[in-house]
Every structure is written in C-alpha cells, then in structure tokens.
C-alpha positions as CSV (number, residue, x, y, z in Angstrom):
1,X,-11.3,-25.8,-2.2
2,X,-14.0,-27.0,-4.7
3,X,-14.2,-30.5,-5.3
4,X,-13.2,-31.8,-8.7
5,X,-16.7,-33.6,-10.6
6,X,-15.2,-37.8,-12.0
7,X,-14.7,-37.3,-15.4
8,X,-17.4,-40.2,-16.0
9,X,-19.9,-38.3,-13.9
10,X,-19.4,-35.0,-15.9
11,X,-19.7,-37.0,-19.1
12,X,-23.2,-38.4,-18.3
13,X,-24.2,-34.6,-17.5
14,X,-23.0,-33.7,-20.7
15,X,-24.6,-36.6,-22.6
16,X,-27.6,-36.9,-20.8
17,X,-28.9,-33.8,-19.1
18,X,-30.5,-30.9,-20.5
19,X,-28.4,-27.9,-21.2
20,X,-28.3,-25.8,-18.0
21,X,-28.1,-22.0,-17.6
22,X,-23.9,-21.1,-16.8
23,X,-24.2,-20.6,-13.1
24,X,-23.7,-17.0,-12.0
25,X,-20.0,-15.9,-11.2
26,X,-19.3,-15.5,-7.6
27,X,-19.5,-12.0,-6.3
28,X,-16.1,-10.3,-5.0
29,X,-15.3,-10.8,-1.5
30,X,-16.6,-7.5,0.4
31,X,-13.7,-4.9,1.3
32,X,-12.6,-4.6,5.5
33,X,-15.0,-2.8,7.1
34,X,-11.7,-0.4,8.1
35,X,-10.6,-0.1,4.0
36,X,-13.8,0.0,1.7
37,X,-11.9,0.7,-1.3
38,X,-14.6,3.3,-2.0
39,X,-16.1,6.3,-1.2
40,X,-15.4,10.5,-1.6
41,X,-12.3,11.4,-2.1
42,X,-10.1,11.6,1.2
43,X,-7.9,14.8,1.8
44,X,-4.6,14.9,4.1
45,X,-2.4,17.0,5.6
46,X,0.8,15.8,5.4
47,X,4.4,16.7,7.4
48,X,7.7,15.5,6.3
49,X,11.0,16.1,8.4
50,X,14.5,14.7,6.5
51,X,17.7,15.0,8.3
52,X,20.3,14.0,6.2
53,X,24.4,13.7,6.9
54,X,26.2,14.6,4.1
55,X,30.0,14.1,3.8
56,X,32.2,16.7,5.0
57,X,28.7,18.8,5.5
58,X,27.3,17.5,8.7
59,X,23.2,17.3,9.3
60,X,21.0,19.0,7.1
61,X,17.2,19.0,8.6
62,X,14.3,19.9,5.6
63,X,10.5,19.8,6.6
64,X,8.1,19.6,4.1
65,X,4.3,20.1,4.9
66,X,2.0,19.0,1.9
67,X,-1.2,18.4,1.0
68,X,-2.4,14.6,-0.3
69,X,-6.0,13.8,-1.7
70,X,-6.6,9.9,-2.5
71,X,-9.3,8.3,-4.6
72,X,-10.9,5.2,-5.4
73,X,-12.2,4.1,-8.5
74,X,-12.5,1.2,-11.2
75,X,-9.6,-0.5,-12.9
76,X,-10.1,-0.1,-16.6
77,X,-9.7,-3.3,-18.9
78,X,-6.2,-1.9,-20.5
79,X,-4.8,-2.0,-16.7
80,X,-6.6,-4.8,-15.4
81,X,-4.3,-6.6,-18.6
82,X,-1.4,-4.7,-17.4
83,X,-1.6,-5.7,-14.2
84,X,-2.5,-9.2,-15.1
85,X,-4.3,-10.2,-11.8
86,X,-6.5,-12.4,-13.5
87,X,-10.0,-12.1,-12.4
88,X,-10.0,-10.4,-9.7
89,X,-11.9,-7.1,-9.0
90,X,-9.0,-4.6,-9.6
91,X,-9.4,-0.8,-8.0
92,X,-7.3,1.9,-8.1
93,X,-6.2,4.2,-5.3
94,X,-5.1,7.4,-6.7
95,X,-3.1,9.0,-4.5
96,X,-2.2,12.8,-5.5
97,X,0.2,14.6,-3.5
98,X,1.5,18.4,-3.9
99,X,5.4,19.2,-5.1
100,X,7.6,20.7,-2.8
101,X,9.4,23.8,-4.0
102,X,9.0,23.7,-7.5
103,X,9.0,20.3,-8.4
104,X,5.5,18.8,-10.4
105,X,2.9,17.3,-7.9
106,X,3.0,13.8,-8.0
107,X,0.8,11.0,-8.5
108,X,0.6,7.5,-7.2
109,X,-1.4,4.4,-8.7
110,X,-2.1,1.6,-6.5
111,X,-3.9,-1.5,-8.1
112,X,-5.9,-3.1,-5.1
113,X,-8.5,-6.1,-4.4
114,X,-10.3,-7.6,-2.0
115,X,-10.3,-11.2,-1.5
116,X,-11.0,-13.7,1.4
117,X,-7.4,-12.9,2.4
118,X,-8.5,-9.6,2.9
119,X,-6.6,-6.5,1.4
120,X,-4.2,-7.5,-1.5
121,X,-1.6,-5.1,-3.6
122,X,-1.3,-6.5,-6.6
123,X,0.7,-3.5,-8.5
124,X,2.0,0.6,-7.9
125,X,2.7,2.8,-10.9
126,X,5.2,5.3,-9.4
127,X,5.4,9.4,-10.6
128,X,7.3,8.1,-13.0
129,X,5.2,5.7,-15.1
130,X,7.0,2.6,-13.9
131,X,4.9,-0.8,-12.8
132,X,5.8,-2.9,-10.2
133,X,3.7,-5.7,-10.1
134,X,3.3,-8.2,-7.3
135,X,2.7,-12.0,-7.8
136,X,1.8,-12.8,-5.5
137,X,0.4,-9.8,-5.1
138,X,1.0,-8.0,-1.6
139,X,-1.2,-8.4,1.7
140,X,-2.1,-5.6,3.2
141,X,-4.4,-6.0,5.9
142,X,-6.3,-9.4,6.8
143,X,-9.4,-10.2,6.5
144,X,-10.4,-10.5,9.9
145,X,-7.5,-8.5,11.8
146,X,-7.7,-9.2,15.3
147,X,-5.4,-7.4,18.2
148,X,-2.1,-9.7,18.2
149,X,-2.5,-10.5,14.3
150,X,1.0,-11.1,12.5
151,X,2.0,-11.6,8.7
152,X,3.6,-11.4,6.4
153,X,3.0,-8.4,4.2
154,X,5.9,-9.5,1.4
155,X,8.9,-7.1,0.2
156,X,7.8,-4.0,-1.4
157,X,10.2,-3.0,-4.3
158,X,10.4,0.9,-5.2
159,X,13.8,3.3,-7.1
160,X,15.6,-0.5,-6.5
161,X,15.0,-0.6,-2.9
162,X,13.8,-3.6,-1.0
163,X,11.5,-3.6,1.7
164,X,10.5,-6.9,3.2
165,X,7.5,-5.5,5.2
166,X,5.5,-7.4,8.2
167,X,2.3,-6.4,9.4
168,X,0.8,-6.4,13.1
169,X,-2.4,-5.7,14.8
170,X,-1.9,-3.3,17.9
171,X,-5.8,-3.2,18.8
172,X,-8.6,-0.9,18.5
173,X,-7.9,3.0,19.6
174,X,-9.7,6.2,19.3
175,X,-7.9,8.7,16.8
176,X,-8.1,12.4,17.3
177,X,-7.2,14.1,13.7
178,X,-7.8,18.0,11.7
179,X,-11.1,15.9,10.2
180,X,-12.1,15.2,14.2
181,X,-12.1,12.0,16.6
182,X,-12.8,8.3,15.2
183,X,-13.4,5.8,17.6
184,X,-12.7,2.5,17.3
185,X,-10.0,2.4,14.7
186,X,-7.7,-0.4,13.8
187,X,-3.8,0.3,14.9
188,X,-1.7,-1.7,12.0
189,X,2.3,-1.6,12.5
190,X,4.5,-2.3,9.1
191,X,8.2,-3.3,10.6
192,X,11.0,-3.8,8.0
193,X,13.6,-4.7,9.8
194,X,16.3,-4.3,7.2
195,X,16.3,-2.4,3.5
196,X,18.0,-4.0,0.8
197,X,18.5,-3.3,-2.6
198,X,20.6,-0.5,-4.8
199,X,19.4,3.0,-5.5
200,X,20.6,4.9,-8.2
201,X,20.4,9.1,-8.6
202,X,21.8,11.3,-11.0
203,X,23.2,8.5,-12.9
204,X,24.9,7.5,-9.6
205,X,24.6,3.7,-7.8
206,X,24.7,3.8,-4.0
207,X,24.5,0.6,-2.2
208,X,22.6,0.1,0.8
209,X,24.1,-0.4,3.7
210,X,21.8,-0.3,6.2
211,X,18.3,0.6,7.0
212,X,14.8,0.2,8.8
213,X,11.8,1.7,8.6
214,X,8.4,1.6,10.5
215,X,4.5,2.6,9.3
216,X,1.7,3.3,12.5
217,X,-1.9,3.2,10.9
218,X,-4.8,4.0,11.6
219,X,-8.0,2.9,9.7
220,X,-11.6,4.2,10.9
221,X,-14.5,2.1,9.9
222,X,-16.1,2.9,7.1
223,X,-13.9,5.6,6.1
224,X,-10.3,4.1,5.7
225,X,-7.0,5.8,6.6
226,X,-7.1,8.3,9.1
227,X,-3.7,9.0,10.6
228,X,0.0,7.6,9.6
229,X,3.2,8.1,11.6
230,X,6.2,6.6,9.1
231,X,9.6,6.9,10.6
232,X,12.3,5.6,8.6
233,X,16.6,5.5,8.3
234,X,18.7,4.3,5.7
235,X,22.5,4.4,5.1
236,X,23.9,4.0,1.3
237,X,27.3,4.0,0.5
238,X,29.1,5.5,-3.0
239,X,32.6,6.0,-3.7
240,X,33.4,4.6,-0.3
241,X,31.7,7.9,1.0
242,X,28.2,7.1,3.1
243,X,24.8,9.3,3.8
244,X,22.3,8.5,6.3
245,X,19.0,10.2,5.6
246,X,16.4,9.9,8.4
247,X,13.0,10.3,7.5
248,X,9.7,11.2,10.0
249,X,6.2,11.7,7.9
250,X,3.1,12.6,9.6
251,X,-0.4,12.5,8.0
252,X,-3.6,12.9,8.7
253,X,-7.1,13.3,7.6
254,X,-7.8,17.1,7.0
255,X,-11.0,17.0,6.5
256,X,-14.2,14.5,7.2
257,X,-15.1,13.2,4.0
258,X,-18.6,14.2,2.5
C-alpha cells in the first residue's frame, strides 16, 4: 500500500516547489500467461448430454453438439459506466454459441480484468440482456497459480441460482484436443458444493433443493482455454413435485487459432 504524504509536507510542495508534470498512471497489471485476454478469435466444439427425471415420465436423455466461438476485445466507455469497475482495464469476452433446434444462437458478455490478483469477473450480460455485476468482482484464476492453489472464487448468480464456486490448481498437463496437443497447460477445478437460490420458468418458481456442480480446465499458454469437462446435478422442487436434471458438457478447442 502506498504511504500517505503529512499534510504539512504536501503543503510545502504545494507552496514552495515548482509545478511538476502529473506523474504517468500506472500501466494495467499484465494478463496470466495461461488467459491473455487477447488474441484471434477462439472456436469450440462443444457436447452437451441432459438427463432429466420428470414426474410420472421417468429419464429423458438429450445431447446437444454445438459450436462456440469466443472473442476478446475493449470495453467501451458506456459499459465500463455500466459495469462501474472504476478504473480498471475492462475487456470483454464475447462468447457466441449456436441454438439448438430452432432456438436463436446465443450470446454471452463477460466483463474481465487483470489485476495483481490475477483474473477478476467483474460482470456477465446473459442472452437475455440482463447484468450481473460483481463487487467484489469475481476471481477467476490467480495471479501466480501454483499446483495445490485454493480460493475462493465467490458465488456466481445466473436465472436466480447461486453458485458459491472455489477454485484449485491440479498442476501442469499436456492436453490433446480437435485444434491438436498443448503441453504444459494449467488444470483449474471449480467445486460448488451446494446450489442455492430459486429458478423461475414459464412463469413458474421452483425451489432448489439440492445440487452440485463441477468445471475441469484447461488453459494453454498463450492461447487460453483449451478443453472444459463441466458435470453438474441439480434437484428443484414445485408443487411438491421434484425434477433432477443432470448435466455433462464437453468442449474443446476446434481449431488452433491463427
């Protein structure tokens, strides 16, 4: 922390002492080498299976395979105002991900810095226009992440749903993906132990009763995000009826970026 100047002492500058030029501002804090927050555009290949028990249906089993391109660039003034992260160096992560069936393709906004806490989250504009802002603002990966690493990522909120997320360090590991083998890239765990919250669909509230969910990354230096494995379960409850969906999402890099 920056020691504060005595007021007399900054009086006698100000009295006494040429004007001096307004020192430069300090440069943003350089990305993770594993999430540069820049770069081409990065293209996946995702697949999604949902198993879902209905009442009085039994399982139902979808699987979804879609295609996801993501994108940094600069936050704009107007959203670095509606974010309200103050002066820090805001970019954007568009993710762009196809519809399934006939549904619109759907796009994801995540406002992002990088600090000398590392990877921060400081707000995510859903498909549907809505901001959820973070303050303080998420932490996604640490600055230095080193094999055994722990923290506390924070609780990510999203359709009324809580997710109290931590993060771990597994180690270093060689990826082989569709875009071809990466070696040495970081293994990041996100546990949430237990989902909270209401949902809400068709006008309908469903309570939570219980549910977990767990994220496998894997960032390649220099590139970013190469592979995901998501697996996730979750139990809600309306009209004293309950549905368990179970959710397993596979992506990976589909081609090596340009």
């Amino acid at each position: 922390m920056r020691a504060r100047m005595s007021f007399l002492l900054l009086l006698a500058v100000m009295l006494f002492l040429p004007a001096a030029a307004e020192p430069p501002a300090a440069p943003p804090a350089a990305p993770p080498p594993y999430m540069p927050l820049s770069g081409p555009p990065l293209h996946y290949a995702i697949e999604e299976t949902t198993n879902t028990e209905l009442p009085g249906v039994g399982p139902v089993q979808t699987v979804d395979r879609l295609q996801q391109v993501s994108a940094f660039r600069a936050a704009t003034k107007e959203e670095m105002a509606e974010v309200g992260a103050g002066p820090a160096q805001l970019v954007v992560d568009i993710s762009r991900r196809d519809g399934v069936g006939t549904d619109p393709a759907q796009e994801i906004l995540t406002y992002m810095s990088a600090s000398a806490e590392g990877i921060l989250v400081h707000a995510v504009k859903g498909p549907d226009g809505r901001l959820e802002k973070y303050m303080p603002p998420l932490r996604h990966l640490p600055r230095d992440p080193a094999a055994g690493a722990t923290w506390e990522m924070g609780t990510i909120r999203q359709q009324g749903l809580l997710f109290p997320t931590t993060g771990s360090v597994i180690g270093l590991e060689r990826v082989t993906t569709m875009a071809g083998v990466f070696d040495s890239c970081l293994h990041v765990r996100f546990t949430v132990e237990k989902v909270g919250g209401e949902a809400a669909a068709d006008g309908t509230s469903m309570h939570v009763k219980q549910g977990t969910s767990r994220i496998d990354d894997w960032y390649a230096p220099g590139v970013g995000l190469v592979r995901e494995e998501a697996t996730s379960s979750i139990t809600v409850e309306s009209s004293g009826q309950s549905t368990t969906l179970s959710i397993r999402q596979i992506q990976e890099l589909k081609k090596a970026p340009s």
